[in-house]
KEKE-3310 file (N, C-alpha, C; in steps of 0.2 Angstrom, whole numbers, plus 5000, padded with zeros to 4 digits):
npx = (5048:5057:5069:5070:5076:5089:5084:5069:5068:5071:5058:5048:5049:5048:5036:5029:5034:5033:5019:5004:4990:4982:4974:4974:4979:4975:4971:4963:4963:4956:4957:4964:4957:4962:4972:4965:4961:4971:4974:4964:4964:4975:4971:4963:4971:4975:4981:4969:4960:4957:4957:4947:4943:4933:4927:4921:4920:4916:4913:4916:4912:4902:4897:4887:4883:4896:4893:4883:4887:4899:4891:4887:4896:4902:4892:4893:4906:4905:4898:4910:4918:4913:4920:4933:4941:4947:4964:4966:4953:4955:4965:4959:4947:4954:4960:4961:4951:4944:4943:4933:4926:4936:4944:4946:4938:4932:4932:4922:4923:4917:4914:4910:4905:4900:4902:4903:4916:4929:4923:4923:4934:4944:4934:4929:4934:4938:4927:4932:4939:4940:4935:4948:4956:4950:4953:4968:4969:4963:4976:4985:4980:4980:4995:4998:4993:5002:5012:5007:5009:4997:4988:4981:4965:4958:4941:4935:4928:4910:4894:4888:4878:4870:4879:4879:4865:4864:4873:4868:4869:4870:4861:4870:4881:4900:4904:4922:4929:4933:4937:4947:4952:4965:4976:4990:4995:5007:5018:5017:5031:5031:5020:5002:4995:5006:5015:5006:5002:4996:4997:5010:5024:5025:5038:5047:5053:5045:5034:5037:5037:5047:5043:5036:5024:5027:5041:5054:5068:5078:5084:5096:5093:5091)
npy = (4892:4897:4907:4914:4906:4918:4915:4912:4926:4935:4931:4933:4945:4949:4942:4956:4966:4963:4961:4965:4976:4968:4973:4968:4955:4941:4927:4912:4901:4888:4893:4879:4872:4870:4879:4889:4887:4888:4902:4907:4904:4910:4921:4919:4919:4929:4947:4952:4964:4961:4946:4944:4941:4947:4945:4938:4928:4927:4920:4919:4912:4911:4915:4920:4926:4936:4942:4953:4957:4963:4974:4980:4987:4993:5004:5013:5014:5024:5036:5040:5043:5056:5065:5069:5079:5085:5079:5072:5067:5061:5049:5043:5035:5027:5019:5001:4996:4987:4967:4958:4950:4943:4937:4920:4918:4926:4937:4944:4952:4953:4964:4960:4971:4968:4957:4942:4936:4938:4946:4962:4969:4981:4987:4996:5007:5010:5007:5005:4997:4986:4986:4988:4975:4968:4973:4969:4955:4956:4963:4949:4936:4944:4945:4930:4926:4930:4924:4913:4914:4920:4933:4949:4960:4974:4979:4994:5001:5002:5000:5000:4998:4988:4979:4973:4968:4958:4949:4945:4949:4951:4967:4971:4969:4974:4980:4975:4972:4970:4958:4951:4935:4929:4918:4924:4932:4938:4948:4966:4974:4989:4997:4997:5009:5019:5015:5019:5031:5041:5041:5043:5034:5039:5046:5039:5047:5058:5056:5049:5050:5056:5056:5067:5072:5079:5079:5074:5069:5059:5062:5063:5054:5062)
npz = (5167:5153:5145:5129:5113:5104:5091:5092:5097:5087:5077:5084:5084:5071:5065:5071:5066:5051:5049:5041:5036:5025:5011:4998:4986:4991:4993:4984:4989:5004:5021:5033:5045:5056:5056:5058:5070:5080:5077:5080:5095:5101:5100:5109:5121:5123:5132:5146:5156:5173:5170:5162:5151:5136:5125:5109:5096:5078:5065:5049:5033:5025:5009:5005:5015:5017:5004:5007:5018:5011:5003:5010:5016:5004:5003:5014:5012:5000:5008:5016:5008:5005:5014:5011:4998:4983:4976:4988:4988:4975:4979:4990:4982:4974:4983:4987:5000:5007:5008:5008:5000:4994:5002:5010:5023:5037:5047:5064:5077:5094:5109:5126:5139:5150:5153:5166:5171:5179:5189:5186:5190:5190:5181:5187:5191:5174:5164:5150:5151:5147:5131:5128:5132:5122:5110:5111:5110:5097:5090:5095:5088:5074:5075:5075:5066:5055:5057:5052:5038:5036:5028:5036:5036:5042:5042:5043:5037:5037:5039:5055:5063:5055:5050:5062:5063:5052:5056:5067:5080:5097:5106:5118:5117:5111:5093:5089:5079:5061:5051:5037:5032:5026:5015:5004:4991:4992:5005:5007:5007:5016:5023:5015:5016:5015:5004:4995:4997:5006:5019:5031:5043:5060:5069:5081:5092:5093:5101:5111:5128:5144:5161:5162:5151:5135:5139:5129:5130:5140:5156:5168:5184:5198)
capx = (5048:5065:5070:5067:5082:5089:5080:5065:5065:5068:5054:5041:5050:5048:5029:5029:5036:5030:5012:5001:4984:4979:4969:4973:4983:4972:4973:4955:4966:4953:4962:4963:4953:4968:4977:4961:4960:4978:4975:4960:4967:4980:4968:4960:4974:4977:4980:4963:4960:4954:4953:4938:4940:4926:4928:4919:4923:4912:4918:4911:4914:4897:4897:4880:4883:4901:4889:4880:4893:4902:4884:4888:4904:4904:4888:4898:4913:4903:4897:4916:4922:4913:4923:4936:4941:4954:4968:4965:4948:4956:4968:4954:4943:4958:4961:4958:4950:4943:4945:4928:4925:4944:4948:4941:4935:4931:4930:4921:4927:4915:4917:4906:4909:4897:4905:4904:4921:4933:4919:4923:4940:4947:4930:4925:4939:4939:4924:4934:4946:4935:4937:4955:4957:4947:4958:4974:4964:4963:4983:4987:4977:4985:5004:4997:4992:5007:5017:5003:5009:4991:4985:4974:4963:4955:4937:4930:4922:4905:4888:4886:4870:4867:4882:4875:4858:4865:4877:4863:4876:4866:4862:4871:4890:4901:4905:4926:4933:4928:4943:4948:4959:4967:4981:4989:5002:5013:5017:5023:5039:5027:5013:4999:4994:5012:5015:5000:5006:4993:5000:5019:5025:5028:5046:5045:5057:5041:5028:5039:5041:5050:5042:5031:5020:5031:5048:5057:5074:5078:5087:5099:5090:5094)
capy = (4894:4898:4914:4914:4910:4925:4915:4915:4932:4937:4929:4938:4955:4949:4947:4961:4972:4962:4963:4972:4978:4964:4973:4966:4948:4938:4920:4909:4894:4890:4890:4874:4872:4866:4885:4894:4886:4893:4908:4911:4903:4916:4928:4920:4920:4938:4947:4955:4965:4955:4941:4944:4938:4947:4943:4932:4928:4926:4917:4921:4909:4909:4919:4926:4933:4941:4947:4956:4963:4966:4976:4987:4992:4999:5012:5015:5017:5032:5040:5043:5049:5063:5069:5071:5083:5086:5076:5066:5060:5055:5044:5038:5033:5024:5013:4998:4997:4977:4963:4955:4943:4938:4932:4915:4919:4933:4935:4949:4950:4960:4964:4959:4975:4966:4949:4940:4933:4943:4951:4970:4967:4986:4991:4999:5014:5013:5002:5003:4991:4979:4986:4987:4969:4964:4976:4966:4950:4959:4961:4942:4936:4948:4942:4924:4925:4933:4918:4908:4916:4923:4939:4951:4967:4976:4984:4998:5009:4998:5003:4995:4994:4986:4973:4971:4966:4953:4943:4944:4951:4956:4976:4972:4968:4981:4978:4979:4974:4964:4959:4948:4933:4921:4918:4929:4930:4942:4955:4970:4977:4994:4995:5000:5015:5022:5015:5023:5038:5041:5043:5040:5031:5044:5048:5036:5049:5063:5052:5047:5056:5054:5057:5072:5073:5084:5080:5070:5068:5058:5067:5058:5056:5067)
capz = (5160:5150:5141:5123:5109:5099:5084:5095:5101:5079:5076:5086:5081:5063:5065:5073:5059:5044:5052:5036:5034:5019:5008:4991:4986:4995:4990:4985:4995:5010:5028:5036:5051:5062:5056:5061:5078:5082:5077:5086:5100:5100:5100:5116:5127:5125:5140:5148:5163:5179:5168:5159:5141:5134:5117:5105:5088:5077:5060:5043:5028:5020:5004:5004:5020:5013:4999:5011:5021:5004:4998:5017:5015:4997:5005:5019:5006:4999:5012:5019:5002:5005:5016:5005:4991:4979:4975:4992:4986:4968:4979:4991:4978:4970:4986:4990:5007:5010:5005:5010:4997:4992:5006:5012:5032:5037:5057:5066:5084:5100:5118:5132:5143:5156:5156:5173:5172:5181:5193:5187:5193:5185:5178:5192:5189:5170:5159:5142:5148:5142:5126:5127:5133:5116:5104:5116:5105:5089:5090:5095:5081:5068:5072:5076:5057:5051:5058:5049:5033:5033:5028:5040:5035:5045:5038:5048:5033:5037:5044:5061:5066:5048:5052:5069:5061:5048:5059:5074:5087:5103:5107:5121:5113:5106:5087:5089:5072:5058:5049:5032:5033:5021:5012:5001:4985:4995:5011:5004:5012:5015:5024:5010:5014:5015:4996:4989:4999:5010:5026:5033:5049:5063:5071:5087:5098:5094:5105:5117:5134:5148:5168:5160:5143:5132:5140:5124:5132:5144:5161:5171:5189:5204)
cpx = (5055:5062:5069:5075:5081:5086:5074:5061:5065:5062:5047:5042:5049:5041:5027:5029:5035:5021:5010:4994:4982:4975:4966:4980:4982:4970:4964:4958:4960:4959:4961:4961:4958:4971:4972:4959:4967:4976:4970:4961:4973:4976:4963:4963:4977:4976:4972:4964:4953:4953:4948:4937:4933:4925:4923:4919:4918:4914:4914:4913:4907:4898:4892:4880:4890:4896:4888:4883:4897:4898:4886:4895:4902:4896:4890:4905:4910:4903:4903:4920:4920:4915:4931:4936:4948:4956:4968:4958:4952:4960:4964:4951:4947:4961:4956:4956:4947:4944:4940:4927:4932:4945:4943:4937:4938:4929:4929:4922:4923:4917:4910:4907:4906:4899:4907:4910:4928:4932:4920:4929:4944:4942:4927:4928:4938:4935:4928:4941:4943:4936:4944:4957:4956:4951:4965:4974:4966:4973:4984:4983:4979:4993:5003:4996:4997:5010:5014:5005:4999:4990:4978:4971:4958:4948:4932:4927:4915:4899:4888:4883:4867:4870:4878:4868:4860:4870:4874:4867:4869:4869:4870:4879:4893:4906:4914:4929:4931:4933:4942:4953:4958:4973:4982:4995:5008:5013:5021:5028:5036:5020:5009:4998:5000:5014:5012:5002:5000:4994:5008:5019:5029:5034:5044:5049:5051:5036:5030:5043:5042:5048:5036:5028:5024:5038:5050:5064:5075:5083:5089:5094:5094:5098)
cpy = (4897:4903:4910:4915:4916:4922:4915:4922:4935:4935:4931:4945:4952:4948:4952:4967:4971:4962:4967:4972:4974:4968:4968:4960:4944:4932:4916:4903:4895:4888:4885:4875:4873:4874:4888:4895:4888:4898:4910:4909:4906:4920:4928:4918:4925:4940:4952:4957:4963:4949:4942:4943:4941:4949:4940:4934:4924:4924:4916:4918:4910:4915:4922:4930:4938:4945:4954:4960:4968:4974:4984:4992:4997:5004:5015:5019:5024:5036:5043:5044:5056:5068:5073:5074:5085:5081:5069:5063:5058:5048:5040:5033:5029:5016:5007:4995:4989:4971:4956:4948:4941:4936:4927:4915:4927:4932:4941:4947:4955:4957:4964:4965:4975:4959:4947:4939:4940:4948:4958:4970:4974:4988:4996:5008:5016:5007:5001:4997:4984:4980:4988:4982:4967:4967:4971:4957:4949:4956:4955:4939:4937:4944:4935:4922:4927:4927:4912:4908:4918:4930:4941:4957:4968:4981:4989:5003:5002:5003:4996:4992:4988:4978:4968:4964:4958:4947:4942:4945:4954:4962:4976:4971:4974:4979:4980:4978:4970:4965:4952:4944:4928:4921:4920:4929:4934:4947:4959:4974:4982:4993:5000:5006:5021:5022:5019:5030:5042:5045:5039:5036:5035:5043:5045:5041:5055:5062:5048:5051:5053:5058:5062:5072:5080:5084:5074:5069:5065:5061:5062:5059:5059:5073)
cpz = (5158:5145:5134:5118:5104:5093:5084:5096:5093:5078:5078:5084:5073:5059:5065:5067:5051:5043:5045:5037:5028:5018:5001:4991:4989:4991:4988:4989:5002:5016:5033:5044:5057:5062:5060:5064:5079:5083:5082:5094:5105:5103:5108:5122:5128:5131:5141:5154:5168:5176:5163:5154:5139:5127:5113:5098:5082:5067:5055:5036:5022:5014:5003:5008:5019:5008:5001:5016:5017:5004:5005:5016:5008:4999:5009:5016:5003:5002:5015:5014:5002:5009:5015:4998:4989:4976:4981:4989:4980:4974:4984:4987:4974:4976:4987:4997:5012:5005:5007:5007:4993:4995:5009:5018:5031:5046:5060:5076:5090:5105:5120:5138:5149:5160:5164:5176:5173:5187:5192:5189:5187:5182:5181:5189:5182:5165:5154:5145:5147:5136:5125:5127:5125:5108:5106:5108:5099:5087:5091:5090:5074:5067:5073:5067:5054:5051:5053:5041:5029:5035:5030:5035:5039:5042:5043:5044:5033:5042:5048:5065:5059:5050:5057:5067:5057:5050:5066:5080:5090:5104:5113:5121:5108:5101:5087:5084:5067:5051:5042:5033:5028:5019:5006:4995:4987:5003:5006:5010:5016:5017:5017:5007:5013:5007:4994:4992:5003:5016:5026:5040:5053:5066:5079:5093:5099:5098:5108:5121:5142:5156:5167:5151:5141:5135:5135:5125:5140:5148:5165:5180:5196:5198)
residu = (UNK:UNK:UNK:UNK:UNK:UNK:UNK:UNK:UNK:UNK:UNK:UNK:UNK:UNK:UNK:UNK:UNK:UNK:UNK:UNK:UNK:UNK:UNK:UNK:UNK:UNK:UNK:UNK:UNK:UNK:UNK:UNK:UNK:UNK:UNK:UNK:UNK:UNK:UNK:UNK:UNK:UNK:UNK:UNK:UNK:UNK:UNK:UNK:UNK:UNK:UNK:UNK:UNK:UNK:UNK:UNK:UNK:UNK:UNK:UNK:UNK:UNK:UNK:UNK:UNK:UNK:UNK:UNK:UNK:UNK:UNK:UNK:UNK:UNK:UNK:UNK:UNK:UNK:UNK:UNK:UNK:UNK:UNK:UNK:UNK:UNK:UNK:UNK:UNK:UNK:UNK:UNK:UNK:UNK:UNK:UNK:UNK:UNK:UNK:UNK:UNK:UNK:UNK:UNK:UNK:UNK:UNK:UNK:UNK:UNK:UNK:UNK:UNK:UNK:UNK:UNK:UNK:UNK:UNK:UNK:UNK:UNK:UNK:UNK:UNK:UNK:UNK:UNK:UNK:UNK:UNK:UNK:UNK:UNK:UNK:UNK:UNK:UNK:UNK:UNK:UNK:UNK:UNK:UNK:UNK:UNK:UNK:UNK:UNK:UNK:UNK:UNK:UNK:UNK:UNK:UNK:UNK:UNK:UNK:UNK:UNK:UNK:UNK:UNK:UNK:UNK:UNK:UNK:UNK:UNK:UNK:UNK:UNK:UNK:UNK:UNK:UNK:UNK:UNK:UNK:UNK:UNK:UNK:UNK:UNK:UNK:UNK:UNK:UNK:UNK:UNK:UNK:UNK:UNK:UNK:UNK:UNK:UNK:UNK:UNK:UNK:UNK:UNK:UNK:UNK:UNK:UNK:UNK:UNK:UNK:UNK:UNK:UNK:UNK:UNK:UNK:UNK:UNK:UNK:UNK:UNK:UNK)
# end
C-alpha cells in the first residue's frame, strides 16, 4: 500500500474537523441506497479488538416507527429538563436536540459483547472493548458521512428499554447509538452546541500529559 497524497491526507483532516452533530437542516432528499451502503460499510471496517465486529446496524426509514421513537425522545426530553434550572434550562428548552423525523434514515447501531468472532481475544482482561470497538463504528460512519455530504445526529435523550422494545433488539445487545442521517441545507462552521453557547471546546495542551497523568510538558529524556 502507498502513503496518502497531501490532498489525500486534507481530506480526512477535513472530515475530521467539519464532522457536526446535525440536529437541524436536514434535507427531506432520500439517501441513495448505493451512499448508504458506503457509509455503513465504513462503519463495518472499523477497527475492533480481536476482531470481533460486534456491531449490527439496524436501519430505520419507516415513518411510523420514527413516529414512535419521535413520541420517546420528546418524554425523555422532559424528564432531562428537569435537571436544569435558571437560565440553563431557558437555553435547554430552546435547543434543538434530534432530528428523528427530518431526516430521511435513521440507524440505530448495538454491540454484541458476547460475539463468537474473535474468541474473547482482549475481553478476557477488559469486556468494554466490545463497546469500544462499536463506538470505533459509530466514528467511521460519522466522517464516512461527512465525505458523503451527509449530516449525522446523535440522539441519546431516549428511553432505552422503550426503544429496545419498538425496534425488537434482543436483551442480550447493548443499545450504543441511535443516530439521524440525511442530507442537509448546511454544516455550520461551529459545532451547535458551542453557537447556542452551551459548552465550549476544551484547551488540547490541559488533557494532554506526557509519561505521568498531570505532567503537561513535555521533558527532554535522560
Amino acid at each position: 500500500m502507498t502513503g496518502f497524497t497531501d490532498d489525500e491526507r486534507r481530506a480526512v483532516y477535513r472530515a475530521i474537523y467539519e464532522r457536526r452533530d446535525v440536529r437541524s437542516h436536514f434535507l427531506p432528499d432520500p439517501v441513495p441506497d448505493e451512499v448508504l451502503s458506503r457509509i455503513l460499510d465504513a462503519a463495518h471496517h472499523a477497527p475492533s479488538v480481536g476482531f470481533m465486529q460486534p456491531w449490527d446496524f439496524i436501519v430505520v426509514r419507516d415513518a411510523s416507527v420514527r413516529r414512535s421513537i419521535h413520541a420517546n425522545f420528546e418524554c425523555a426530553g422532559k424528564r432531562a429538563a428537569e435537571v436544569y434550572q435558571g437560565e440553563q434550562r431557558k437555553l435547554y428548552d430552546g435547543l434543538k436536540l434530534a432530528g428523528i423525523l427530518d431526516a430521511p434514515v435513521n440507524i440505530c447501531i448495538t454491540c454484541d459483547p458476547d460475539r463468537a468472532k474473535g474468541s474473547g481475544l482482549g475481553r478476557q482482561t477488559d469486556p468494554s472493548v466490545a463497546l469500544y470497538s462499536t463506538v470505533c463504528a459509530v466514528q467511521n460512519l460519522w466522517l464516512a458521512a461527512r465525505a458523503e455530504s451527509l449530516g449525522v445526529g446523535w440522539v441519546s435523550i431516549l428511553d432505552f428499554d422503550q426503544l429496545r422494545q419498538t425496534l425488537g433488539i434482543p436483551q442480550a445487545l447493548t443499545l450504543v447509538a441511535y443516530l439521524c442521517v440525511g442530507y442537509v441545507s448546511e454544516f455550520r462552521p461551529r459545532p451547535d452546541l458551542e453557537e447556542k453557547g452551551w459548552e465550549t471546546r476544551g484547551d488540547l495542551a490541559s488533557v494532554t500529559h506526557f509519561d505521568k497523568f498531570g505532567v503537561h510538558e513535555r521533558t527532554q529524556p535522560g
